[in-house]
Residue frames as a rotation matrix with the C-alpha (Angstrom) as fourth column:
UNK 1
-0.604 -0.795 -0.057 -6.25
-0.709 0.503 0.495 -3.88
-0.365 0.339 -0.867 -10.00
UNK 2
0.562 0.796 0.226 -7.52
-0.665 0.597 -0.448 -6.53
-0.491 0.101 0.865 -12.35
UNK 3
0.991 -0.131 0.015 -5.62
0.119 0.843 -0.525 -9.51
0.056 0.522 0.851 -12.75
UNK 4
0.189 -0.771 -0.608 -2.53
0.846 -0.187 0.500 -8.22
-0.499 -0.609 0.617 -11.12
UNK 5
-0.321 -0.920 0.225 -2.86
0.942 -0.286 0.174 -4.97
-0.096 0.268 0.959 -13.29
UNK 6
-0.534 0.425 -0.731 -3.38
0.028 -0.855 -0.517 -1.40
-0.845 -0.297 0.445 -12.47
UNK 7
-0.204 0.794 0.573 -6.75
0.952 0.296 -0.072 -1.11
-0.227 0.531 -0.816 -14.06
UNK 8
0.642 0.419 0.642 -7.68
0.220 -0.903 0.369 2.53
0.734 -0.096 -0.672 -13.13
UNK 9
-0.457 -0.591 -0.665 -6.17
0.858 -0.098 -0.504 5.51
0.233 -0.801 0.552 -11.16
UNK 10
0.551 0.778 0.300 -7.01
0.661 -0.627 0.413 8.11
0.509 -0.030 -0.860 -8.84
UNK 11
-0.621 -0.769 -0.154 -4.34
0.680 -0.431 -0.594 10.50
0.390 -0.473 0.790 -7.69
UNK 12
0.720 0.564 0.404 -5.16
0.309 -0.783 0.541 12.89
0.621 -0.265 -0.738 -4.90
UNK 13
-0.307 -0.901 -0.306 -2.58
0.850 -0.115 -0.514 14.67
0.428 -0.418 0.801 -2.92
UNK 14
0.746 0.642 -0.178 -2.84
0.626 -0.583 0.519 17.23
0.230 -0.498 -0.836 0.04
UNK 15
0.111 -0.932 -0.345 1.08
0.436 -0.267 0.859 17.94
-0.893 -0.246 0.377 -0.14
UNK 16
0.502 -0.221 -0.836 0.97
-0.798 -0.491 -0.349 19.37
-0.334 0.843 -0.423 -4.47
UNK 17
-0.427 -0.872 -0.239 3.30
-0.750 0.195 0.632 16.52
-0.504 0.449 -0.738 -5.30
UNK 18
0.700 0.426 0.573 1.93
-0.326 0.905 -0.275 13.29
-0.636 0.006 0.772 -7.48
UNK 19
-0.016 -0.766 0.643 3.94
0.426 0.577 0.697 10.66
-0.905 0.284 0.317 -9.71
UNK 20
-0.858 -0.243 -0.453 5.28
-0.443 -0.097 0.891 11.56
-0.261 0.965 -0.024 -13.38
UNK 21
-0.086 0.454 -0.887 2.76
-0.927 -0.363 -0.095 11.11
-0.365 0.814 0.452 -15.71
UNK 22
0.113 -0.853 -0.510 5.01
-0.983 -0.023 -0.180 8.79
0.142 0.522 -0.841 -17.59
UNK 23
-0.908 -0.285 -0.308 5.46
-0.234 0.953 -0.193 6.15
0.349 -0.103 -0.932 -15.22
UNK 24
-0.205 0.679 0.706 1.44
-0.483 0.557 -0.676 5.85
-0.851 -0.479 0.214 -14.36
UNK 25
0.443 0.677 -0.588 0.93
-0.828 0.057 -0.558 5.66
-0.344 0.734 0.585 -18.05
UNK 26
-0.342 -0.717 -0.608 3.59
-0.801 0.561 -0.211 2.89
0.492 0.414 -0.766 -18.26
UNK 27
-0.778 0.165 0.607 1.73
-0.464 0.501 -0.730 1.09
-0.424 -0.849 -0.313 -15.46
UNK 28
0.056 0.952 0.300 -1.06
-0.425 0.295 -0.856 0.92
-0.903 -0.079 0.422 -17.75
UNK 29
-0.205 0.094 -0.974 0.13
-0.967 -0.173 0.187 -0.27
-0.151 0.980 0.126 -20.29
UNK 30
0.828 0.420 -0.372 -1.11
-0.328 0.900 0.287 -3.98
0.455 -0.116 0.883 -19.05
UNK 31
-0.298 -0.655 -0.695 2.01
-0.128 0.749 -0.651 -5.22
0.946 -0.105 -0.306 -17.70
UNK 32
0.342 0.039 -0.939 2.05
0.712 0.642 0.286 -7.17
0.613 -0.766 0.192 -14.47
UNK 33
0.484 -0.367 0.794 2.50
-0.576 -0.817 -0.027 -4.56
0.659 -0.445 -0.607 -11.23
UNK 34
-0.260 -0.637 -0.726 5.52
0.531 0.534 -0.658 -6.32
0.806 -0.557 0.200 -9.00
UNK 35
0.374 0.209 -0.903 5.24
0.924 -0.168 0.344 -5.67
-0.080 -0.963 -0.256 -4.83
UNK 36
-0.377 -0.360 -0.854 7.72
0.732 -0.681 -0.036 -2.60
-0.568 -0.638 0.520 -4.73
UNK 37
-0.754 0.481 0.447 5.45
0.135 -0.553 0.822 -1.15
0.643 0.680 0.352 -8.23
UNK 38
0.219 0.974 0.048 2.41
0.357 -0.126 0.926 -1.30
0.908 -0.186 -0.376 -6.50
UNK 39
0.087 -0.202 -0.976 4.09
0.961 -0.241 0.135 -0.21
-0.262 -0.949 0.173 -2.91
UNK 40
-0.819 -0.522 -0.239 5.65
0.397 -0.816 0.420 2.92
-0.414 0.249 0.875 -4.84
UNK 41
-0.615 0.560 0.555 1.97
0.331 -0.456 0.826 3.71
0.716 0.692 0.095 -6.57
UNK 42
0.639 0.496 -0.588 -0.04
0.693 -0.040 0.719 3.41
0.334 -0.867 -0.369 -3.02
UNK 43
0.350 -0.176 -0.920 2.62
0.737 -0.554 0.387 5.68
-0.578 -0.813 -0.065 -1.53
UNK 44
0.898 0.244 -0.367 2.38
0.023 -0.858 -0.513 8.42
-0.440 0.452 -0.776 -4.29
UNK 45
0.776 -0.590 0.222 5.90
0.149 -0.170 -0.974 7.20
0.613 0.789 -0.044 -5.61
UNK 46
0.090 -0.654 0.751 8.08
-0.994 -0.104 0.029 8.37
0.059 -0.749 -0.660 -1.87
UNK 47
-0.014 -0.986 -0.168 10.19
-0.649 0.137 -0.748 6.65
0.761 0.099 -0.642 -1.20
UNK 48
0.545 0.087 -0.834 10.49
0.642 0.597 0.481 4.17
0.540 -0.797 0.270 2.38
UNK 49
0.350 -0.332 0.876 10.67
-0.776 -0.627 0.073 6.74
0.525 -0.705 -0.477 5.34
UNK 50
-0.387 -0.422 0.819 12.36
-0.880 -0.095 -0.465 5.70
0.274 -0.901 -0.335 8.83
UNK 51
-0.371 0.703 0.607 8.91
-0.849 0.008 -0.528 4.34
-0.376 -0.712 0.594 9.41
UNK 52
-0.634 0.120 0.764 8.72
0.330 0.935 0.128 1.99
-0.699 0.333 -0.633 6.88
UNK 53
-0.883 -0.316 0.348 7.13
0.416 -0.184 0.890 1.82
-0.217 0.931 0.294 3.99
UNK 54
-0.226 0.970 0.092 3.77
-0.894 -0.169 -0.416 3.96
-0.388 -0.176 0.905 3.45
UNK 55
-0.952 0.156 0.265 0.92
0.172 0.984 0.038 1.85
-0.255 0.082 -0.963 2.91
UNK 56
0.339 0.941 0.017 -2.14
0.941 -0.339 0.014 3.97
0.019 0.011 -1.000 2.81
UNK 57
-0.508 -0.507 0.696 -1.06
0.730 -0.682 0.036 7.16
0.457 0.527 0.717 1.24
UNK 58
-0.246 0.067 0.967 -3.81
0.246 -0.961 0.129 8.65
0.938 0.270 0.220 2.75
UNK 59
0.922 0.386 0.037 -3.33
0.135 -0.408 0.903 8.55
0.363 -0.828 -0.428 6.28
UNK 60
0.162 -0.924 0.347 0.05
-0.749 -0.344 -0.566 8.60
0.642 -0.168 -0.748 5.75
UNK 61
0.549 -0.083 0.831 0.12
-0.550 0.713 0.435 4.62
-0.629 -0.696 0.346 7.74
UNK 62
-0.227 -0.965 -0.128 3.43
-0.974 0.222 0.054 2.80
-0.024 0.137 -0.990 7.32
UNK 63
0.249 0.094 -0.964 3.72
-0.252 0.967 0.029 -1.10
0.935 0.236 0.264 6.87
UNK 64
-0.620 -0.659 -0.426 5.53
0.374 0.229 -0.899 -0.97
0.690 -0.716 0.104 10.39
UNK 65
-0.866 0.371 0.335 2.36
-0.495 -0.733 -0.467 0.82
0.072 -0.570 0.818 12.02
UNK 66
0.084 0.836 -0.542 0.30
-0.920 0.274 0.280 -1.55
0.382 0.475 0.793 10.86
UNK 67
0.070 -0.052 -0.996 1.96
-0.030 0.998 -0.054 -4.39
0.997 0.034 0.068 11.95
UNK 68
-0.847 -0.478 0.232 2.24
0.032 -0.482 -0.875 -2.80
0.530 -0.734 0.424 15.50
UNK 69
-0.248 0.958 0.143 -1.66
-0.966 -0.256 0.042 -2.81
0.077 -0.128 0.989 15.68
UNK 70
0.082 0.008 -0.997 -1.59
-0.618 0.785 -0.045 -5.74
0.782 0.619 0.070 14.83
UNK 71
-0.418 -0.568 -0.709 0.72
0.230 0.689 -0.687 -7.02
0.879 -0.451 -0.157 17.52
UNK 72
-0.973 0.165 0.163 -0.93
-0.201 -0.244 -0.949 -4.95
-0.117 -0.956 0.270 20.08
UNK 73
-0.518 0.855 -0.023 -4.62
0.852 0.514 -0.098 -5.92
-0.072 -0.070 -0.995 18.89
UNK 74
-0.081 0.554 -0.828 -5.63
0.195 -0.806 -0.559 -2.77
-0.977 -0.207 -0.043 17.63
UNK 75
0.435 0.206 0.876 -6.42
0.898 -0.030 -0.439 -0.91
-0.064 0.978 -0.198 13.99
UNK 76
-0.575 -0.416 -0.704 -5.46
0.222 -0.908 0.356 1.96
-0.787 0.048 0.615 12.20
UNK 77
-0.161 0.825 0.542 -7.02
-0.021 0.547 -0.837 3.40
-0.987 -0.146 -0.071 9.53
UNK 78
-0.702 -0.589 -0.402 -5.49
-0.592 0.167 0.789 2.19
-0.397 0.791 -0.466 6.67
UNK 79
-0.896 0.393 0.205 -7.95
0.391 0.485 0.782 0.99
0.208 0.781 -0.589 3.92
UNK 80
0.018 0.935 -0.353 -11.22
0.882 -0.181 -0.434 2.95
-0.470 -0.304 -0.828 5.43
UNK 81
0.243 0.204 -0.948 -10.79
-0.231 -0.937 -0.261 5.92
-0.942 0.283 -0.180 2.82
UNK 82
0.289 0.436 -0.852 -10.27
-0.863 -0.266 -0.429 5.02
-0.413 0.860 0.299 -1.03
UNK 83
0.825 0.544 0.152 -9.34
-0.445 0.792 -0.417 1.58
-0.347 0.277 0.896 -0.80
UNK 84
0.661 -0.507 -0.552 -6.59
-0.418 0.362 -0.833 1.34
0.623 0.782 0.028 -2.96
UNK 85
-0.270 -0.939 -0.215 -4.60
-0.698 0.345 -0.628 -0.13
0.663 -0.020 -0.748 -0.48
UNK 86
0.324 0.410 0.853 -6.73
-0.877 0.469 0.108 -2.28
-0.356 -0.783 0.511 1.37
UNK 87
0.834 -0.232 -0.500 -4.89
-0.128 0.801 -0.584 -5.53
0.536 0.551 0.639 -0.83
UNK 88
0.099 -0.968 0.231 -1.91
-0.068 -0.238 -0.969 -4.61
0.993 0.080 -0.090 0.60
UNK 89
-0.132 0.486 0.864 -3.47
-0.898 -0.428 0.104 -4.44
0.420 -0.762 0.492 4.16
UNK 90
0.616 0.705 0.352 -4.68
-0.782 0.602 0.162 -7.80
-0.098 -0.375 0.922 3.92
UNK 91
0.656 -0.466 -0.594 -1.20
-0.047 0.760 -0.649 -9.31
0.754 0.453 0.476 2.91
UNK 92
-0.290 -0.668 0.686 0.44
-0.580 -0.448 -0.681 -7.56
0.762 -0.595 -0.257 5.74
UNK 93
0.122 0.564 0.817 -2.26
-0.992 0.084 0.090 -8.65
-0.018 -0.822 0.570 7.85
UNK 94
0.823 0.373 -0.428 -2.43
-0.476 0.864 -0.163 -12.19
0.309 0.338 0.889 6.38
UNK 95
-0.302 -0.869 -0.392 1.90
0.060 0.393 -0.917 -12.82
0.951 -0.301 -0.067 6.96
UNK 96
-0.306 -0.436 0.846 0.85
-0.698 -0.502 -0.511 -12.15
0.647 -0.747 -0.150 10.63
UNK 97
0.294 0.768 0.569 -1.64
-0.941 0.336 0.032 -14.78
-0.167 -0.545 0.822 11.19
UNK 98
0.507 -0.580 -0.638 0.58
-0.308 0.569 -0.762 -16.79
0.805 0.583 0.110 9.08
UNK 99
-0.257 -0.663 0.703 3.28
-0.758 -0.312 -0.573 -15.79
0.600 -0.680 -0.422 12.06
UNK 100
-0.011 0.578 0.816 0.81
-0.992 0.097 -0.082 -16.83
-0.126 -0.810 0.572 14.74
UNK 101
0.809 0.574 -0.130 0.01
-0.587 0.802 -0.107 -20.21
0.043 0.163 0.986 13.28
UNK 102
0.487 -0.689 -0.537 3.46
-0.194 0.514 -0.836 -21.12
0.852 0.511 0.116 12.74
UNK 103
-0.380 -0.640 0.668 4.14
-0.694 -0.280 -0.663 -20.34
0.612 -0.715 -0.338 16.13
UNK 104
-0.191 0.201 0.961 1.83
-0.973 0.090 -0.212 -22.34
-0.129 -0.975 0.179 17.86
């Protein structure tokens, strides 16, 4: 992302399925990616399972798994393989400490 806009992509997929064409090439066409655009590109376009939404497509680590680590003081490893969602990581991560402060 540069400047809130999908700059470059890599699609890799261990299931056969990736997004339409269509709508990455619409992504690039410079406009501005909104939270549930960029949520829906990081998670290959699926939908929000059970688990919450993916976050890191490629360990398959929800937003709700993440924040669970969190609470319990552990990691997963979400952002430690191509990156692209480590932004997304750090906002998740960031509303928690956010939490914390507000709390105490």
């Amino acid at each position: 992302m540069i400047d809130g806009r999908l700059a470059i992509a890599f699609l890799a997929t261990i299931t056969g399925g990736l997004p339409h064409r269509d709508g990455l090439v619409a992504q690039l066409r410079g406009h501005r990616l909104d939270d549930r655009s960029r949520a829906a590109l990081l998670a290959g376009g699926a939908a929000p399972s059970r688990r919450g939404r993916c976050v890191c497509a490629c360990f398959d680590i929800s937003r709700d798994a993440i924040l669970a680590a969190a609470a319990a003081g552990s990691q997963t490893e979400a952002g430690t393989n191509c990156g692209s969602c480590r932004l997304e990581v750090a906002r998740i991560l960031r509303t928690v400490k956010e939490g914390e402060h507000a709390a105490a």
